[in-house]
ZAMAR-820646 format. One line per 8 residues: number of its first residue (from 1); their letters; for each residue z, x, y of C-alpha. Coordinates in nm, 2 decimals, padded with zeros to 4 digits. Layout:
N
NUM	A	Z X Y | ...
***
This chain:
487
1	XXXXXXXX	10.57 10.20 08.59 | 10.67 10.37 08.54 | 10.89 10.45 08.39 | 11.02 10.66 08.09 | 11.17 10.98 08.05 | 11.18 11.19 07.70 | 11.42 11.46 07.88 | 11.61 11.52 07.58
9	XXXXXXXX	11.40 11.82 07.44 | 11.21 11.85 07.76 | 11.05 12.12 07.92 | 10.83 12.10 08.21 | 10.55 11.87 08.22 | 10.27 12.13 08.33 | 10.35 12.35 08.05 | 10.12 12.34 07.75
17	XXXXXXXX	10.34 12.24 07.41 | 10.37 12.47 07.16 | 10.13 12.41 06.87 | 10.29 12.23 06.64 | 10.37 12.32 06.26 | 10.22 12.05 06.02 | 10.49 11.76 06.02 | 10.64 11.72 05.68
25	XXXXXXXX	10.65 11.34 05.55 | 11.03 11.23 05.67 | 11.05 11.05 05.30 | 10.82 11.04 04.99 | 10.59 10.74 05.02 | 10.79 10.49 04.91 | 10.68 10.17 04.72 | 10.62 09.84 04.91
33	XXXXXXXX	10.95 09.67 05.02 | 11.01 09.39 04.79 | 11.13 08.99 04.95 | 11.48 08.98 04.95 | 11.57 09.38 04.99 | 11.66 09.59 05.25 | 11.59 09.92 05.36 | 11.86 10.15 05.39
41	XXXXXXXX	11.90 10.19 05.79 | 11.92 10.54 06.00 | 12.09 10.53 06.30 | 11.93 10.85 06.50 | 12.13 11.01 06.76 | 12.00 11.36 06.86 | 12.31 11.65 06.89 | 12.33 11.75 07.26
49	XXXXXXXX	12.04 11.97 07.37 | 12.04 12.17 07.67 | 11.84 12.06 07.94 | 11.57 12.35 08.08 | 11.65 12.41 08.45 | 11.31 12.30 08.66 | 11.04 12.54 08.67 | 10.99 12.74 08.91
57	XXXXXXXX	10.68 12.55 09.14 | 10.31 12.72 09.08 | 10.08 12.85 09.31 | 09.86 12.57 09.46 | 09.53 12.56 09.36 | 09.23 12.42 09.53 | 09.17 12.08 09.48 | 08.82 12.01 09.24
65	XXXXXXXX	08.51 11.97 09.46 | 08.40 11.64 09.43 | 08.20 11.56 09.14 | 07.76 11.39 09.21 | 07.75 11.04 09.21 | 07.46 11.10 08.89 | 07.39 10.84 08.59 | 07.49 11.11 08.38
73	XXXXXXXX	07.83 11.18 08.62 | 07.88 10.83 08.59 | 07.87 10.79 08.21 | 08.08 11.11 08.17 | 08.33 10.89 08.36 | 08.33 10.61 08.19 | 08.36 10.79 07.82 | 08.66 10.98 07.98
81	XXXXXXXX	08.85 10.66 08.12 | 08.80 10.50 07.83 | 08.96 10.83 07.62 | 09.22 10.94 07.87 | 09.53 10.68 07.77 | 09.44 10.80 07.45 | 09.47 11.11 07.49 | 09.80 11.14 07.70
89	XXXXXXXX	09.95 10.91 07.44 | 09.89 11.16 07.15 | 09.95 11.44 07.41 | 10.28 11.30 07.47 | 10.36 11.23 07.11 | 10.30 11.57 07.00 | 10.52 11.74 07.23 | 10.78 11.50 07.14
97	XXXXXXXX	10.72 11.58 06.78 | 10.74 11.98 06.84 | 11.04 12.02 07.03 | 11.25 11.77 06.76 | 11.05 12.01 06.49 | 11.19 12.31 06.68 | 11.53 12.11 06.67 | 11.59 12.08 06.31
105	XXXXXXXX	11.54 11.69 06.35 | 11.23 11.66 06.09 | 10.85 11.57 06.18 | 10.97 11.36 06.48 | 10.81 11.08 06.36 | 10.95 10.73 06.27 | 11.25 10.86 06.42 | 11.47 10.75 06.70
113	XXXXXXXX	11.54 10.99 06.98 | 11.84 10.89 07.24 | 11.88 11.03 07.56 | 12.23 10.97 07.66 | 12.19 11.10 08.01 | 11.99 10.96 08.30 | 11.70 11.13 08.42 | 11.71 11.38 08.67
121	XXXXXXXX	11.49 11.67 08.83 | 11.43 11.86 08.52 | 11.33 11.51 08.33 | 10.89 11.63 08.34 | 10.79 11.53 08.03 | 10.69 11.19 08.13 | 10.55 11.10 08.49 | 10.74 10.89 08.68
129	XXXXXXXX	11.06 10.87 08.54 | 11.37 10.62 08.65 | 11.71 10.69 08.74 | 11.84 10.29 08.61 | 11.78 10.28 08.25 | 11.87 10.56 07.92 | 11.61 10.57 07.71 | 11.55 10.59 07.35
137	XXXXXXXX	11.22 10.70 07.23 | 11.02 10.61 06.91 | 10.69 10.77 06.81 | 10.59 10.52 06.48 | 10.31 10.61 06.25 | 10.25 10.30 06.04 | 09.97 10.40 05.82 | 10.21 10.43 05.54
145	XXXXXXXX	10.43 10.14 05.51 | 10.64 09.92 05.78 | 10.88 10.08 06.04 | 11.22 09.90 06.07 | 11.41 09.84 06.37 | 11.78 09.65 06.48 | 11.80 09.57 06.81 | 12.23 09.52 06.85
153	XXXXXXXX	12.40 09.27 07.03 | 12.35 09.35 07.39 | 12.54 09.25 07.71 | 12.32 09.41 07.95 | 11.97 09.46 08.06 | 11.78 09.60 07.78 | 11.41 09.60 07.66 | 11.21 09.80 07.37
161	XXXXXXXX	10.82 09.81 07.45 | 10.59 09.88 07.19 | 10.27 10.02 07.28 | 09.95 10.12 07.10 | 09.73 10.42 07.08 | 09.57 10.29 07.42 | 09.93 10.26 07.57 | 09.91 09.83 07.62
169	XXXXXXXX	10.22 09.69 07.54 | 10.16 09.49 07.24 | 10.54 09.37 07.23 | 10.80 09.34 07.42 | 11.16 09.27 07.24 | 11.47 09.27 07.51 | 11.69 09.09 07.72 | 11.42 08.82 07.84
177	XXXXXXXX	11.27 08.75 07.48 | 11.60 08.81 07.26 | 11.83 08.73 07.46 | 12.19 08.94 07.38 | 12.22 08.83 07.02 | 12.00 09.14 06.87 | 11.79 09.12 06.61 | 11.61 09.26 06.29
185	XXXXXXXX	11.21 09.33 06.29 | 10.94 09.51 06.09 | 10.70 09.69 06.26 | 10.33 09.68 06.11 | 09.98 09.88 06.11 | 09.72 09.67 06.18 | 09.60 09.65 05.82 | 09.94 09.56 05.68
193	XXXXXXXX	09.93 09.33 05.38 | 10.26 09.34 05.23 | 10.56 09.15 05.21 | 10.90 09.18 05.41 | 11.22 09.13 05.35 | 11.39 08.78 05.42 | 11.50 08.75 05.77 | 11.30 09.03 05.92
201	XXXXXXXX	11.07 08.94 06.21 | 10.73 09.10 06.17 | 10.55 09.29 06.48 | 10.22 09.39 06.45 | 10.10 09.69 06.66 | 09.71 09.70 06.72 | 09.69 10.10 06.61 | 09.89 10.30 06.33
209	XXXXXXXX	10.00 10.54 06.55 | 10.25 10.37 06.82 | 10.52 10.43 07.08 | 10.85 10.23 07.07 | 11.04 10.29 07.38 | 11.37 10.13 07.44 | 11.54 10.11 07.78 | 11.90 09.98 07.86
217	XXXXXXXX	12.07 09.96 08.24 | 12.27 10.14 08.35 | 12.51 10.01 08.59 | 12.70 10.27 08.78 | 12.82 10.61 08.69 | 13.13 10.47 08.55 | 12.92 10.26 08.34 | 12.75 10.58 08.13
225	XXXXXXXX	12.96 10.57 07.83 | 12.90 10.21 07.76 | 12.56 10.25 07.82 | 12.50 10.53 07.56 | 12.76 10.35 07.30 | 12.46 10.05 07.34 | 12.17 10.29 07.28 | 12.30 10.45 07.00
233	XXXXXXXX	12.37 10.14 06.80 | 11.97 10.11 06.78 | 11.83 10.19 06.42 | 11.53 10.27 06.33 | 11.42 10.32 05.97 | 11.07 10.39 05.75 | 10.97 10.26 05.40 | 10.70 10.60 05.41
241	XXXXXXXX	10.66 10.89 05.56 | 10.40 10.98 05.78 | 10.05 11.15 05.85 | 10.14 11.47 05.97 | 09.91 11.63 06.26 | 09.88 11.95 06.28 | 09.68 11.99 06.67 | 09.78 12.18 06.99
249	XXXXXXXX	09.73 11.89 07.31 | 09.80 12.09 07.60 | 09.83 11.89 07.94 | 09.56 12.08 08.09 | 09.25 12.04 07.79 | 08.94 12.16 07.86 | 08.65 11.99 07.70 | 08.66 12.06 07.35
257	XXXXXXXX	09.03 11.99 07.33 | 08.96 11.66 07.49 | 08.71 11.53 07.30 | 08.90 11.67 06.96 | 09.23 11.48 07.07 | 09.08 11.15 07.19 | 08.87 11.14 06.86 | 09.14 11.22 06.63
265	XXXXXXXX	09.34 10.91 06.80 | 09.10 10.66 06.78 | 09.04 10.80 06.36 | 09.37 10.71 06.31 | 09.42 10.42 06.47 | 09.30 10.24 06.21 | 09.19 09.93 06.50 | 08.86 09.83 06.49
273	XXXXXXXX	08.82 09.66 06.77 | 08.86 10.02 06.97 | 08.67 10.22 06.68 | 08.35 09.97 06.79 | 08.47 10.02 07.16 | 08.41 10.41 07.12 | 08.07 10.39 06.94 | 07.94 10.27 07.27
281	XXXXXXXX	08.04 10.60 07.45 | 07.85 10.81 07.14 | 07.56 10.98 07.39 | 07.91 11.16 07.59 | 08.00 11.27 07.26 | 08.28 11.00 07.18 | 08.35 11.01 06.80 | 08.13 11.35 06.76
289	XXXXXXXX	08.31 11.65 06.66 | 08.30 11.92 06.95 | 08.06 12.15 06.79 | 07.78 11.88 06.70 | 07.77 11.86 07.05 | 07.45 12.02 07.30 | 07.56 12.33 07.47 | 07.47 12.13 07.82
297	XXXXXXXX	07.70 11.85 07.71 | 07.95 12.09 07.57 | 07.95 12.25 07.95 | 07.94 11.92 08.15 | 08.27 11.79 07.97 | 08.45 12.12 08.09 | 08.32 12.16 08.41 | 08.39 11.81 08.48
305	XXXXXXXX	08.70 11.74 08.33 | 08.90 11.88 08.61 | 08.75 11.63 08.92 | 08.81 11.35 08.65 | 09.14 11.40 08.64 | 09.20 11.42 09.02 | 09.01 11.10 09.05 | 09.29 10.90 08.92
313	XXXXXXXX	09.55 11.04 09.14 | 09.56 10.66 09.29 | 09.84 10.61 08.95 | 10.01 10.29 08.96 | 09.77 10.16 09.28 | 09.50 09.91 09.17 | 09.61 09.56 09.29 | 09.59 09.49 09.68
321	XXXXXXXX	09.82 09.71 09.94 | 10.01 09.46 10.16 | 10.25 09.70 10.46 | 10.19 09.99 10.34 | 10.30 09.88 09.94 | 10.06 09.85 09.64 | 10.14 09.60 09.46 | 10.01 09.64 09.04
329	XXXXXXXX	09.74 09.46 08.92 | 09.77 09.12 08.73 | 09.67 09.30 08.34 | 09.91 09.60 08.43 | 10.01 09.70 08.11 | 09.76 09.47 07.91 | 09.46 09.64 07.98 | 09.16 09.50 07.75
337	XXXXXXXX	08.86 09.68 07.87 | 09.03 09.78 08.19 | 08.98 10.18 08.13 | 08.99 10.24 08.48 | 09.35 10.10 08.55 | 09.44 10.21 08.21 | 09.37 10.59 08.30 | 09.53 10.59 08.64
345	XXXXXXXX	09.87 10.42 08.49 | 09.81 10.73 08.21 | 09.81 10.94 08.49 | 10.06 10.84 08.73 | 10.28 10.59 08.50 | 10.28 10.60 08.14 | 10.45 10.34 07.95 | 10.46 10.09 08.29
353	XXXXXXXX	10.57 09.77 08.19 | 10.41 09.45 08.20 | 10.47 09.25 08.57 | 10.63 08.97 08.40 | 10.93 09.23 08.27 | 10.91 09.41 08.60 | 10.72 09.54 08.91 | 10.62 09.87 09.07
361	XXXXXXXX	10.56 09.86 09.44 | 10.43 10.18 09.57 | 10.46 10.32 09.90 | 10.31 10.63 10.01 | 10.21 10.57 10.36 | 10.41 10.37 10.59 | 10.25 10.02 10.72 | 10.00 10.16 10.97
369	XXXXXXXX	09.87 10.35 10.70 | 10.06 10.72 10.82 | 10.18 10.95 10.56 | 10.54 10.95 10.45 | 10.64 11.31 10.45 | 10.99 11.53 10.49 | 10.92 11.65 10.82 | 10.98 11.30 10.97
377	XXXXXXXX	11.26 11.05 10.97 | 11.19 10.69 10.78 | 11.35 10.39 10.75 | 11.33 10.07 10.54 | 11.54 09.77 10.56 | 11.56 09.57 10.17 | 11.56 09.21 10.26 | 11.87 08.96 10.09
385	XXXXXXXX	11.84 08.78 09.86 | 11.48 08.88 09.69 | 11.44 08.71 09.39 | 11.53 08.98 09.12 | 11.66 08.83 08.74 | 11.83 09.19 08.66 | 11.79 09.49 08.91 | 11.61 09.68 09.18
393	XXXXXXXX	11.59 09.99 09.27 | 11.41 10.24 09.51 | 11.35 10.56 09.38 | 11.17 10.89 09.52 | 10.88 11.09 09.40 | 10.72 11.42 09.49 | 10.38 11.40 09.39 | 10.24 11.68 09.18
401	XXXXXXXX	09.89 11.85 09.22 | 09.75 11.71 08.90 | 09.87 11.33 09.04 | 10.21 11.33 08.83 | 10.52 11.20 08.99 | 10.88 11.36 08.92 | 11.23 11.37 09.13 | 11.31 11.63 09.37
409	XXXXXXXX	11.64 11.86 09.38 | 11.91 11.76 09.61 | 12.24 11.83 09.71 | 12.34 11.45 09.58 | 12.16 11.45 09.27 | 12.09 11.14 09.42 | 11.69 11.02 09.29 | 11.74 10.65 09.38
417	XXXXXXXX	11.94 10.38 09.56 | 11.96 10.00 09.42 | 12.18 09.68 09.38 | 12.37 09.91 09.15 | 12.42 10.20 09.39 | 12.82 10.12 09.50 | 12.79 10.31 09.80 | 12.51 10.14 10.01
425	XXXXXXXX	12.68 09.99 10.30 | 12.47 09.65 10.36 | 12.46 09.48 10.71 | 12.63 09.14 10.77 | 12.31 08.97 10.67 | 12.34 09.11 10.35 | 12.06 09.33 10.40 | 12.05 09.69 10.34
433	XXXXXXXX	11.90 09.98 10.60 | 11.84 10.32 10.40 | 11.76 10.62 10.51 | 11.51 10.83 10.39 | 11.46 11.18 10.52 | 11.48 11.52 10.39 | 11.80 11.70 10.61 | 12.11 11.52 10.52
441	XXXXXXXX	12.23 11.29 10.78 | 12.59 11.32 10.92 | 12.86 11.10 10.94 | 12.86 10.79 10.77 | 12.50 10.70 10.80 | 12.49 10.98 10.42 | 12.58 10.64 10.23 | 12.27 10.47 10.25
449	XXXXXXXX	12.04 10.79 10.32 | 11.74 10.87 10.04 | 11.68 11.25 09.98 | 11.31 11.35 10.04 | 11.14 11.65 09.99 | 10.99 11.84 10.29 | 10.64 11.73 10.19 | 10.46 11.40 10.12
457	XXXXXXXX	10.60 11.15 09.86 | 10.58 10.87 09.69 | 10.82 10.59 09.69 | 10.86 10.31 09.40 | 11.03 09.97 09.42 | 11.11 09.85 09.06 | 11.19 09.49 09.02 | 11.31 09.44 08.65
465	XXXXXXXX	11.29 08.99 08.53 | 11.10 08.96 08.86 | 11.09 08.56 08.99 | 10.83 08.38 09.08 | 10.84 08.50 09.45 | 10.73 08.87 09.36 | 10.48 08.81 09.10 | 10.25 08.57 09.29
473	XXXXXXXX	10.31 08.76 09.63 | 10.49 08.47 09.83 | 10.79 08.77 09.88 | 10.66 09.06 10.01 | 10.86 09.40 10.11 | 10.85 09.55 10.44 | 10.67 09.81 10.58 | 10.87 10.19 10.55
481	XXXXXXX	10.87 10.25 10.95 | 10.90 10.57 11.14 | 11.23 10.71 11.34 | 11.38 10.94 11.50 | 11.54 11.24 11.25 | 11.93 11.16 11.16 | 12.09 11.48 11.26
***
């Protein structure tokens, strides 16, 4: 889950993006690398920007009337799981790309972006964001030579996921596959030929267009500095430039802008396996330009594409639900033909991680299946001793009307609580008792108390190196239970 956050040129996540200017190549097209050289390296660290204050909420609208349970509802769906990752993906990379454009940083592209500040409740550009890790972000296009990247010498938690068109994690370079010596690599399109330079690991993403997103721990507000100093010591560099797009993806598309986006990704991508995937959603219009389309298809997509969209609100859910907690899926992250879990991670978790690098347990009712809202008083008691390689933490949500998750404003600033969190007071046992309400308790009881909001929310366990006890479900959490309010 969840977890990333691109809050250094945010602005809020139900805002359309400005259209975007055509992206100029960041270099000429360079010739192939030649064995034995290396590319000069550009260590990318964005000048302060000022982070938007959170917008102000929108009116609710009525939830979508459910949608006919029709063969042609039906194969509508199916074509629009199958192109919604996509599409969020290059929805996501586009805003990205406009606001550095806007910035004076270039195209965007091949470049990486550091946020040297953890997330809080103006970080909306990505759903589900964490409060543990900063965050560098990458978006690669790799139809034009190798992308370059140095992961430093690292004496902390740390990973880099790099994730295709269809957002699966094709790689995974970090603290449980590097170790903390670093380490030099070559990212590659899928129809790279060439050669590399001695010493350079090659990785091979499974579409041109990628994101690399790199997260290191933070441990502790005192612990910021060093954190950043870490992230910034990342370098990415390109032997090309890049294919520029020039396309408005607003987070709210109708049909046309849909269909336009998730064809234009799968053109690039330049993988064949999901260019013959999308030939078999052709009759919903999958790989037809908009305006080839029948007028009834045309008004089925937009009509529809509204209910579609609230049909995933279920996000990270998808495995079994054990007290109240659903635990992800087994292919979390590595979805093959999964669309269905693919588009409710888009939705409600882009860029999740694979289990084996960590777990998402989400809670939204407590373990007799109530509600967790503001307007009651909850408690849950973390067991010792669970069997966690790096960290844990507990963070809450407010759930959005589209499905989206984001943090709430609080007097704390206080998002999440973990084995981090220096002011959780644990019992004797070793076990730790939070709080989780909306009214601030009194007294001493404020150490180990989670803000909520005053409606429902959504709370996520993250378990980053889980061991063997939480991925095959012998170590379970407990339910969240009901009490009386904390005055």
């Amino acid at each position: 889950m969840i977890a990333a956050a691109l809050a250094l040129l945010a602005t809020p996540d139900h805002a359309a993006p400005a259209k975007a200017a055509p992206a100029k190549a960041a270099a000429s097209k360079a010739a192939p690398t030649r064995p034995g050289t290396k590319p000069a390296a550009a260590k990318n660290v964005a000048k302060p920007v000022a982070t938007p204050a959170p917008a102000a909420a929108a009116p609710i609208a009525a939830a979508p009337a459910p949608l006919p349970d029709t063969p042609e509802i039906q194969a509508l769906r199916r074509a629009f799981r199958f192109g919604f990752a996509p599409y969020e993906m290059l929805r996501t990379r586009q805003a990205q790309a406009a606001r550095m454009q806007a910035a004076g940083m270039g195209s965007g592209i091949n470049a990486l972006v550091p946020r040297l500040k953890l997330a809080d409740a103006s970080s909306r550009e990505v759903t589900t964001p964490n409060n543990d890790t900063l965050y560098g972000s990458a978006w690669l296009d790799l139809s034009q030579g190798p992308v370059f990247f140095t992961i430093p010498p690292l004496n902390r938690y740390h990973s880099a996921a790099l994730m295709s068109i269809t957002s699966d994690v094709v790689a995974l370079l970090g603290t449980r596959t590097v170790g903390t010596a670093g380490g030099r690599y070559a990212i590659v399109g899928p129809n790279f030929a060439g050669d590399l330079p001695r010493g350079v690991e090659m990785v091979r993403s499974q579409s041109n267009d990628a994101w690399l997103l790199v997260r290191v721990v933070v441990n502790g507000p005192d612990d910021l500095a060093a954190a950043a100093d870490g992230l910034t010591r990342y370098t990415l560099s390109a032997v090309g430039g890049d294919n520029p797009i020039d396309l408005a993806v607003p987070a709210k598309p109708d049909g046309k802008a849909f269909l336009t986006t998730v064809n234009l990704a799968i053109e690039r991508s330049g993988d064949e396996r999901l260019q013959a995937r999308a030939r078999g959603f052709a009759d919903q219009g999958i790989g037809t330009p908009w305006e080839q389309l029948s007028p009834e298809l045309q008004k089925l997509w937009t009509d529809s594409l509204p209910a579609l969209v609230a049909e995933l609100k279920d996000g990270l859910a998808g495995g079994e639900t054990v007290n109240g907690w659903s635990y992800p899926p087994q292919n979390m992250a590595f979805y093959g033909e999964d669309d269905d879990l693919r588009a409710r991670v888009a939705l409600g978790g882009l860029a999740a991680l694979p289990r084996v690098e960590a777990v998402y347990f989400t809670a939204k009712s407590d373990g007799q299946g109530k509600p967790l809202t503001g307007d009651k008083s909850w408690r849950l008691k973390i067991p010792p001793g669970l069997p966690v390689g790096a960290f844990w933490s507990l963070t809450m949500y407010q759930q959005e009307e589209d499905g989206r998750l984001f943090f709430v404003s609080n007097e704390l600033d206080r998002f999440a609580v973990g084995d981090r969190s220096r002011h959780l007071r644990p019992e004797r046992d070793g076990s730790i008792e939070l709080f989780i309400q909306n009214p601030k308790p009194s007294g001493e009881r404020v150490v180990n108390w989670l803000p909520a909001p005053k409606g429902k929310f959504v709370l996520v366990y993250r378990a980053y190196l889980p061991g063997a006890g939480l991925l095959d479900g012998s170590v379970r959490l407990p339910p969240v239970t009901e009490d009386e309010m904390i005055p």
